[in-house]
C-alpha positions as CSV (number, residue, x, y, z in Angstrom):
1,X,-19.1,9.9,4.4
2,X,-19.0,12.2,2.0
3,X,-15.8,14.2,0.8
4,X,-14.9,16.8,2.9
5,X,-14.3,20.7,2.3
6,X,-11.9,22.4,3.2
7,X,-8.3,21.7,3.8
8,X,-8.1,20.4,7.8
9,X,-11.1,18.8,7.1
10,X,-10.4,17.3,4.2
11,X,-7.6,15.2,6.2
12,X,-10.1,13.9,9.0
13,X,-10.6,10.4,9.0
14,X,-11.7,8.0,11.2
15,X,-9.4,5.3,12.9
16,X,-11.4,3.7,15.2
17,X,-13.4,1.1,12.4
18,X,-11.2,-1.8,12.1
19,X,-10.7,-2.7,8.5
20,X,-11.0,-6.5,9.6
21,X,-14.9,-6.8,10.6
22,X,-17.6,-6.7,7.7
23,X,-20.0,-4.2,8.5
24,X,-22.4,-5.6,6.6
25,X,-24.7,-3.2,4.6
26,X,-22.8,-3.5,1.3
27,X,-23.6,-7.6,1.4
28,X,-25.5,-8.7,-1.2
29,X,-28.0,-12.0,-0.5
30,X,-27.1,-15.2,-2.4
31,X,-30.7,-15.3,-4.6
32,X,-29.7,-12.5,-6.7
33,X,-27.3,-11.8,-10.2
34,X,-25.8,-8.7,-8.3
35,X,-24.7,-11.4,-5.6
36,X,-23.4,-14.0,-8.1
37,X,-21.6,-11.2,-9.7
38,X,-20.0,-9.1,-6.6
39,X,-18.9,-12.1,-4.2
40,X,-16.2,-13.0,-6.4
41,X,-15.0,-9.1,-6.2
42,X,-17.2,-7.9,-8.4
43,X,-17.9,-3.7,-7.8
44,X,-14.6,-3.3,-5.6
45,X,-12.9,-2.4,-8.4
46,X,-15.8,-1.6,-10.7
47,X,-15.6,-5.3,-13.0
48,X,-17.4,-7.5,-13.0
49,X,-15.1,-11.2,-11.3
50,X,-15.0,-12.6,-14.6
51,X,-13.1,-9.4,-16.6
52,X,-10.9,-9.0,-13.8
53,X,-9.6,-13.2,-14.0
54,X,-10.0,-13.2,-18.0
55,X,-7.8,-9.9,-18.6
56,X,-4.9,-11.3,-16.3
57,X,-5.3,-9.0,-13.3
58,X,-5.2,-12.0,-10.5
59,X,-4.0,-15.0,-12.3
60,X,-1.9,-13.8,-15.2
61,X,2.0,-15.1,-15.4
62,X,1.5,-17.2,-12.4
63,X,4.6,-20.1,-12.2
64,X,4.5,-22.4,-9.8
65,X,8.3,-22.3,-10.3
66,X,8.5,-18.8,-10.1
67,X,10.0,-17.5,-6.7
68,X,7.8,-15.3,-4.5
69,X,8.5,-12.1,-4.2
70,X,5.8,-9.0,-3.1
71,X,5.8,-5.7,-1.9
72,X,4.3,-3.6,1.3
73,X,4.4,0.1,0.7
74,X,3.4,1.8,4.1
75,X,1.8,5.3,2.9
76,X,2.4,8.0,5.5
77,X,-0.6,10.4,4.4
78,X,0.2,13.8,4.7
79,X,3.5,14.2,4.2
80,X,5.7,12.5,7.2
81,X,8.8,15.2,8.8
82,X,12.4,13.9,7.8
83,X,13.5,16.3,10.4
84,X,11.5,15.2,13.1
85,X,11.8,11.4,12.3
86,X,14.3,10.0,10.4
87,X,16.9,13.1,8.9
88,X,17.5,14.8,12.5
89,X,19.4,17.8,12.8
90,X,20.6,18.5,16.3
91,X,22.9,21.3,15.8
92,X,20.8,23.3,13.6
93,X,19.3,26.8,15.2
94,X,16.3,26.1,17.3
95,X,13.8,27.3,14.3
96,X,14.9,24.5,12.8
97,X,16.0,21.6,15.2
98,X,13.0,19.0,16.3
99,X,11.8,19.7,19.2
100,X,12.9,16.1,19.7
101,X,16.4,14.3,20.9
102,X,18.4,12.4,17.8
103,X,19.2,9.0,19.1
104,X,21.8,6.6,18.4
105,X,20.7,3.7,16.3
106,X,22.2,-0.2,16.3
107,X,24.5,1.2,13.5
108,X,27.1,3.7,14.5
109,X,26.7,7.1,13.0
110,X,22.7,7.1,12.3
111,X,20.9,8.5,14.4
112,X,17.2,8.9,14.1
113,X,14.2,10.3,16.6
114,X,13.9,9.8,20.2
115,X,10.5,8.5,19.1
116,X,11.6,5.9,16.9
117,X,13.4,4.0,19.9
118,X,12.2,0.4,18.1
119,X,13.4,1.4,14.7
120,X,16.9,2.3,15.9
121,X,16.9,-1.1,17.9
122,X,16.8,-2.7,14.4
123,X,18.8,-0.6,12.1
124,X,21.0,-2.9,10.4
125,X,18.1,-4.3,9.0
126,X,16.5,-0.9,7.8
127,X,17.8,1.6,5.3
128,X,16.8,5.3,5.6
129,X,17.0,6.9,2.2
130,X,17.3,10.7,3.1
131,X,17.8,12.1,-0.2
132,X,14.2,11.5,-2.3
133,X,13.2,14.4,-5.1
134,X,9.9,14.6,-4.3
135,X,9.8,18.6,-6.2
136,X,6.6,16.6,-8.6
137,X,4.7,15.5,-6.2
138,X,1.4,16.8,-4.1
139,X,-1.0,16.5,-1.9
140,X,-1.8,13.0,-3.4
141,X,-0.2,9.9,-3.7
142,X,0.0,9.6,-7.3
143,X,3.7,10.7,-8.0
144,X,5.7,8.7,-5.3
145,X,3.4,5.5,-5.8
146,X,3.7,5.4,-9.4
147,X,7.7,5.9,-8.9
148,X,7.6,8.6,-11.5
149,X,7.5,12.9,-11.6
150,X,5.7,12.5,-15.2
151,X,2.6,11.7,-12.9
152,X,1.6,14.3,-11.1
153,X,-1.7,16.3,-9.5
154,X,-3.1,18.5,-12.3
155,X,-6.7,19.2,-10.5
156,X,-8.2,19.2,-14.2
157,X,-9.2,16.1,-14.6
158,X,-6.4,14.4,-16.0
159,X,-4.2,13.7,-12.6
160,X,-1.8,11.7,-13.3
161,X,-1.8,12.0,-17.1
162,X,-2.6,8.2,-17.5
163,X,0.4,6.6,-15.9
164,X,-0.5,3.9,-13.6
165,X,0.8,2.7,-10.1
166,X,3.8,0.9,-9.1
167,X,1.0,-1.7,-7.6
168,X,-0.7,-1.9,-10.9
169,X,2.2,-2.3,-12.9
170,X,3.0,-5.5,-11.2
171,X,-0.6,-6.2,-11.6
172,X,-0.3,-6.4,-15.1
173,X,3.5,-7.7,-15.5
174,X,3.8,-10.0,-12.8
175,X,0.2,-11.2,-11.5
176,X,-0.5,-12.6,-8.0
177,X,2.0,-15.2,-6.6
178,X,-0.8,-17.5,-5.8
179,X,-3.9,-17.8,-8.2
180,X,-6.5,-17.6,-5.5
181,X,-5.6,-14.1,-4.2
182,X,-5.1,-10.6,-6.0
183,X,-2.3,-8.8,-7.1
184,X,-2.6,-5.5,-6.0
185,X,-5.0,-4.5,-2.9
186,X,-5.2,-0.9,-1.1
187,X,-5.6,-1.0,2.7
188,X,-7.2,2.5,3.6
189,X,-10.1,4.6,4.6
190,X,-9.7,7.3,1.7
191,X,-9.3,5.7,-1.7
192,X,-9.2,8.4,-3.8
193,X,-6.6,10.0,-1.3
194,X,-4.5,7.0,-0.1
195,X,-3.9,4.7,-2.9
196,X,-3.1,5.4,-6.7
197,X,-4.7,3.2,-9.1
198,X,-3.8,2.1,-13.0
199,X,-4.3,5.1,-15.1
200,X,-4.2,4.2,-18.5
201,X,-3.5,0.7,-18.0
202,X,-6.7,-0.8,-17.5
203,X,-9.3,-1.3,-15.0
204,X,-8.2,-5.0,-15.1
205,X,-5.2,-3.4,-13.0
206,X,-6.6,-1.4,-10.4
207,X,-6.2,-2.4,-6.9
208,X,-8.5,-4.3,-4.7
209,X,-10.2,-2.5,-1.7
210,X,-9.3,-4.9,1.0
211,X,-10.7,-3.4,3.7
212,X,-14.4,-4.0,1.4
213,X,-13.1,-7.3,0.1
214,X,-13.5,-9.2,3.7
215,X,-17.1,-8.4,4.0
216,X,-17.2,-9.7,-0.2
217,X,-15.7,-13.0,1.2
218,X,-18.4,-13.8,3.2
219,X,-20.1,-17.0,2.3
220,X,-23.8,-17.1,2.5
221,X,-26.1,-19.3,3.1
222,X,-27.0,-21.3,-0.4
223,X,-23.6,-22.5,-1.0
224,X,-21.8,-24.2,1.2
225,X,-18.8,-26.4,-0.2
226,X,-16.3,-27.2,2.9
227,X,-13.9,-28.9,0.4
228,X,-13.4,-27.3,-3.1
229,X,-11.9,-30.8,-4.3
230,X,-15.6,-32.1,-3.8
231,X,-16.8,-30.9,-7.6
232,X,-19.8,-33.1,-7.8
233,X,-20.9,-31.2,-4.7
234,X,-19.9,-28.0,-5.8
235,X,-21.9,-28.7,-9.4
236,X,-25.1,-29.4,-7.4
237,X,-24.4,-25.7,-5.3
238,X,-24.0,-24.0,-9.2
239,X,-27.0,-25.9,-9.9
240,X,-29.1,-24.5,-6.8
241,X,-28.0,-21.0,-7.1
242,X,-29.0,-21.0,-10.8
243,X,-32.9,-21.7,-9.6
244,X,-32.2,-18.8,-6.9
245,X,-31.0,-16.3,-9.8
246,X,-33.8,-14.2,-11.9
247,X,-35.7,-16.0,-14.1
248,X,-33.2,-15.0,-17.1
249,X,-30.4,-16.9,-19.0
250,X,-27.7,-15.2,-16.8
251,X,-26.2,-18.6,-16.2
252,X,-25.8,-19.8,-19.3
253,X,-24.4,-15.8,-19.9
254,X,-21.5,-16.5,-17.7
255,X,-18.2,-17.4,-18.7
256,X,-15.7,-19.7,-16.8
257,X,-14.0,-17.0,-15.3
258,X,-16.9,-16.1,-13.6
259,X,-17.5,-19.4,-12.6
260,X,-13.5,-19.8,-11.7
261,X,-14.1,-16.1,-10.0
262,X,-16.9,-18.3,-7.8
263,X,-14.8,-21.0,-7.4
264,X,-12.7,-18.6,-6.0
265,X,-14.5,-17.7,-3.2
266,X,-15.8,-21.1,-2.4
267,X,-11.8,-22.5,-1.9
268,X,-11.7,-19.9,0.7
269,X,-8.3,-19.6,0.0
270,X,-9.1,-15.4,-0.1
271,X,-11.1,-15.3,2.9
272,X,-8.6,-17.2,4.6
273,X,-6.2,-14.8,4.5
274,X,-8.1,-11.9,5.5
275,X,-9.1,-13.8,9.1
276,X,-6.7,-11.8,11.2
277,X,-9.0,-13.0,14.3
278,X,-7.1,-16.1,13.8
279,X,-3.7,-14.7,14.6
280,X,-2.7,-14.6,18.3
281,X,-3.8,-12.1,20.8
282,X,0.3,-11.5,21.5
283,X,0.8,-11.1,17.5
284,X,-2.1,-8.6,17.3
285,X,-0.9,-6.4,20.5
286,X,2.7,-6.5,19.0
287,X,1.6,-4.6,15.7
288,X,-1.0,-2.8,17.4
289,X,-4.4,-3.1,17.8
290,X,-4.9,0.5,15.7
291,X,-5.6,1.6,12.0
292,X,-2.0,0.8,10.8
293,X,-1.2,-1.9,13.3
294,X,-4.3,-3.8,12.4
295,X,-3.9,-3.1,8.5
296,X,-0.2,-3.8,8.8
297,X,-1.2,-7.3,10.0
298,X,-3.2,-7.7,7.1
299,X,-1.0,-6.7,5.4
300,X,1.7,-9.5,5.8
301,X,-1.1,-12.1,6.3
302,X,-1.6,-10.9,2.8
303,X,1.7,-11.4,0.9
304,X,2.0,-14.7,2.9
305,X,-1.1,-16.0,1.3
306,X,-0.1,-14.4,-1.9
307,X,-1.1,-10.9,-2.7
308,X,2.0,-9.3,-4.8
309,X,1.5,-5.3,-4.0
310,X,-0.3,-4.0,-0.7
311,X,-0.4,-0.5,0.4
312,X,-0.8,0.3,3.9
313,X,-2.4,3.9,4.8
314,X,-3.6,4.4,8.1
315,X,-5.8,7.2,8.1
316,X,-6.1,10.2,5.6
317,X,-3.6,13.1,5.8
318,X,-2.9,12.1,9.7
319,X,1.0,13.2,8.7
320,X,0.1,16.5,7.6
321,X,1.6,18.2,10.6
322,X,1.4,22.5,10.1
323,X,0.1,23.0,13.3
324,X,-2.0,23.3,17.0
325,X,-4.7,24.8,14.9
326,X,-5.1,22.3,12.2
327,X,-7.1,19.1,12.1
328,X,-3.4,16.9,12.5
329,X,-1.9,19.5,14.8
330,X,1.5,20.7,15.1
331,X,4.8,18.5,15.5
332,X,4.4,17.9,19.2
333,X,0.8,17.4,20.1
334,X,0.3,15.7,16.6
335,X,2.8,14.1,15.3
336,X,4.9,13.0,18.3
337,X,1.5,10.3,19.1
338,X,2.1,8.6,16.1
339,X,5.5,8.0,15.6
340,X,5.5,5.4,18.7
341,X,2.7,3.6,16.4
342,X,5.4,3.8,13.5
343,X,7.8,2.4,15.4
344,X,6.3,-0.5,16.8
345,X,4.9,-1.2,12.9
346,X,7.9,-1.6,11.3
347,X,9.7,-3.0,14.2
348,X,6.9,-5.9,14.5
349,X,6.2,-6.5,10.4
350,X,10.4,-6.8,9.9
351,X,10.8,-9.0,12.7
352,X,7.9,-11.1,12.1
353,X,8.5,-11.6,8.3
354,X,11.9,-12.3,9.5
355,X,10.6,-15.2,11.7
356,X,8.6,-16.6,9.2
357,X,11.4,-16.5,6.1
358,X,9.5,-13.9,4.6
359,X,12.0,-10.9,5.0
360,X,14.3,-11.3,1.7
361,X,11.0,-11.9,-0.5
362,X,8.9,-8.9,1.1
363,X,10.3,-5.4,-0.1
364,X,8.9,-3.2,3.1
365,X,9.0,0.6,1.9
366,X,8.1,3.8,4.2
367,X,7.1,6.8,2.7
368,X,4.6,9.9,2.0
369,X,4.3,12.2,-0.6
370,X,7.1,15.0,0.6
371,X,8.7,16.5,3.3
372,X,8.0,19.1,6.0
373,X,9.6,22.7,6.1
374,X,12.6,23.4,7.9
375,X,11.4,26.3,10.0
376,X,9.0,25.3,12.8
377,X,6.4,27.6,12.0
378,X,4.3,30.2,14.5
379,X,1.5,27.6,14.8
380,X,4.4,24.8,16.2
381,X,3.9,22.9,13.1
382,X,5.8,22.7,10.0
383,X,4.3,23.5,6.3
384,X,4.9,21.1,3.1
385,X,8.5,20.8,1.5
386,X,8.9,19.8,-2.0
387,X,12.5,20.0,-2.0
388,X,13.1,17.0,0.0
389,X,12.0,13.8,2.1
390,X,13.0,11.0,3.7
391,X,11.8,7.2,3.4
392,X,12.6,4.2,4.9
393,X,13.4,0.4,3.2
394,X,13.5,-2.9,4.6
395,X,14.1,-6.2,3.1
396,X,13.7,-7.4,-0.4
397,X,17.1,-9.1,0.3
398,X,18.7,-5.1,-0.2
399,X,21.8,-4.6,1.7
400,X,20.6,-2.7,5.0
401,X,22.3,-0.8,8.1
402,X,22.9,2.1,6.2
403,X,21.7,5.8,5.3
404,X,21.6,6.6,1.8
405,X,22.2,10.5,0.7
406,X,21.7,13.2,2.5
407,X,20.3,16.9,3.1
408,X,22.0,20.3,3.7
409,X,22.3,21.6,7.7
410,X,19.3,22.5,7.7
411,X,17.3,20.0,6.1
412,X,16.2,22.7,3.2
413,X,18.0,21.1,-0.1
414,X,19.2,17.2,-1.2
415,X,23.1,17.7,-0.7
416,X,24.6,14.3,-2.3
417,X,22.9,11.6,-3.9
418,X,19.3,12.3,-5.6
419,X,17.1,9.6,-5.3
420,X,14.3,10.5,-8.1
421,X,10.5,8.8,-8.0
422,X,12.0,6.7,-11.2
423,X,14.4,4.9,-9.6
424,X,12.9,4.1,-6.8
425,X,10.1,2.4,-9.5
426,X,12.6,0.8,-10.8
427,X,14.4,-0.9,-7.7
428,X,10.5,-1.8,-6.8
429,X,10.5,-3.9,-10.5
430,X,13.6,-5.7,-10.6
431,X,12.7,-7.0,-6.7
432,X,9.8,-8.1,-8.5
433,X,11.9,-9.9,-11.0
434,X,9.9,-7.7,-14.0
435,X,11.6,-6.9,-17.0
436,X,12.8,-3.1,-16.6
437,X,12.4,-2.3,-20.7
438,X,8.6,-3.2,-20.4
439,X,6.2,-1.2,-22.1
440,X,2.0,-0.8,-21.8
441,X,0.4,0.8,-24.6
442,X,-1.8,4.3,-24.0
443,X,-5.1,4.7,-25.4
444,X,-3.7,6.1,-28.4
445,X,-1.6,2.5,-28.9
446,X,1.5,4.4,-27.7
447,X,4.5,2.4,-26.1
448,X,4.7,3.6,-22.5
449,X,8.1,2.3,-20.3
450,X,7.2,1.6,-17.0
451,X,10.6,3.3,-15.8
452,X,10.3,6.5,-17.0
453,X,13.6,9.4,-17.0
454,X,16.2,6.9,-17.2
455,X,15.3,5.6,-13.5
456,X,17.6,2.7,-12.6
457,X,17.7,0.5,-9.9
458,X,19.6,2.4,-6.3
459,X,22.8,1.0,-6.9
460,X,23.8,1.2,-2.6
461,X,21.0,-1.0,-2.1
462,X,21.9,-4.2,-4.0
């Protein structure tokens, strides 16, 4: 599909493909180099397997000793309403007000959307962070996923001015937490939209389109190793596929870390993970069998097996809420559909992870790129608001049950407690146990932090 036009079409995307099934018309044929060179991920991220193992992307700084710890960053395209989910205002004028109740939540005193019934149910477990800058950021998640306003939309080319992801950053500075899987991997439908990449960093460091990845995984017929510990078999397969490959040296052209990148694939350790049709028909109805119920699922099969940094998106823009006439529609006939799918997300991923002694290890974040106006405009929707937003944390062993900051009556301003993108990038880094004085080096060979503006760490969380 190409790239749409205008702006309400620009947001359409579809949500009825399930990011779990190949589809088949990308595979390449074992028989050929572009085969050899794209099963072990080769073209999802524009390298070929071998440059992205050799320059560190997958398997650099992994300990065995080294405790687990990963990230799943649910992006809420379009810009989600703090008003009319998480920051209610029930005794602002009706301009204002959502057109929907504020509950009471497990934790006296925070209230959040009549919508949000599961969320509230679990509270002391979440943290609703009401007070996030977001004046940087854009139509685009490049500020508030690379946790800093120096990277911003510029629409001249240059967007982001080199500065790379949060995902990328543990890319380079932490690796995977298990060799066999990728660091960083983007669950959505609009790349270019959804997920921020590495910027200056490297192409080693960009993410990994999972929802392509699974039909990469595929194992053809021509090699066929049910047991990577059987190496005499697997020599034989190498040998085979090198009579299948043009009649050129490109065997004796590839490195080890194409042949690890192989090796890869053939462990199955990758497509393992992505086999959600293994999970139970009562685990896949609990998160949902839509966009971001399906991709949330992934997502945790993900971090389990031992992907570092996922980001969730279920469709493009479907938060961008201004009103009945626009592609997402207006607070009530759009957004009010979704949020019981947002609900029963979180809900399902915290409780599950928490099941499975995964909670304190997974940092679970909530967020899009800004807010939405304070004044129901004349089309019942509300337009983008720079001034504030609101996000949601869970796990990461953070203290939880709490709000932190806050807005003005009327949602309009931050009142107490500015949360900038910085700090949130640098609460994302120590979870991840990296060094918060770390530096990459720009094309120029210029020492570039990763926390940028004096960000630190959100002190009410540890």
């Amino acid at each position: 599909m190409n790239e749409p036009a205008s702006h309400s079409e620009s947001h359409l995307c579809s949500t009825q493909r399930s990011p779990l099934h190949p589809t088949g018309p990308d595979f390449v044929r074992v028989g050929s180099r572009r085969w050899f060179l794209q099963t072990g991920l080769a073209g999802i991220a524009g390298l070929t397997a071998g440059e992205l193992l050799s320059r560190r992307a997958w398997a650099g700084g992994v300990g065995e000793a080294r405790p687990r710890k990963s990230v799943i960053l649910f992006w809420l395209s379009g810009g989600p309403s703090h008003l009319d989910m998480w920051d209610p205002k029930p005794d602002a004028p009706s301009e204002i007000r959502s057109p929907f109740r504020a509950i009471p939540t497990r934790v006296p005193g925070i209230q959040v959307s009549e919508h949000l019934p599961l969320q509230a149910s679990i509270m002391d477990r979440l943290t609703l962070i009401r007070s996030v800058d977001c004046r940087a950021s854009n139509h685009t998640p490049i500020t508030m996923q690379a946790g800093n306003a120096l990277a911003r939309r510029t629409d001249d080319g240059k967007d982001g001015d080199g500065y790379p992801s949060m995902g990328s950053v543990a890319a380079k500075f932490r690796g995977p937490n298990h060799p066999d899987l990728p660091a960083f991997v983007g669950l959505a439908d609009k790349w270019k939209a959804d997920v921020w990449g590495a910027g200056h960093l490297g192409s080693a460091y960009q993410p990994i389109k999972g929802t392509e990845l699974a039909d990469r995984l595929a194992l053809p017929p021509g090699i066929n190793v049910p047991r990577l510990q059987d190496r005499e078999n697997l020599r034989h397969q190498f040998d085979r596929l090198q009579n299948n490959l043009d009649a050129t040296d490109t065997m004796a052209q590839v490195d080890r870390y194409t042949r690890q990148a192989l090796e890869l694939v053939v462990s199955g350790n990758a497509r393992k993970a992505f086999r959600v049709d293994e999970e139970p028909d009562r685990v896949r109805e609990a998160y949902g069998r839509d966009s971001i119920g399906e991709k949330a699922l992934l997502a945790r099969r993900l971090v389990e097996a031992g992907v570092t940094h996922v980001v969730v998106s279920g469709a493009w823009g479907y938060f961008d809420h201004h009103g009945n006439d626009s592609q997402w529609g207006g607070i009530e006939k759009g957004l009010k559909p979704l949020l019981p799918r947002v609900d029963r997300v979180i809900h399902t991923l915290v409780t599950d992870l928490q099941a499975r002694g995964l909670l304190d290890s997974t940092l679970v974040l909530m967020m899009g790129e800004f807010g939405r106006g304070p004044v129901i405009n004349k089309n019942a929707g509300r337009d983008h608001w720079l001034n504030c937003m609101s996000m949601l944390v869970a796990g990461g062993g953070l203290r939880s049950g709490q709000v932190i900051g806050s807005t003005d009556s009327k949602g309009y301003d931050i009142k107490d407690r500015r949360i900038a993108p910085a700090d949130l990038a640098a609460t994302v880094f120590q979870h991840l146990d990296i060094d918060l004085t770390s530096q990459w080096k720009n094309p120029q060979g210029r020492p570039i932090p990763i926390v940028t503006e004096s960000g630190r760490p959100i002190p009410e969380l540890s």
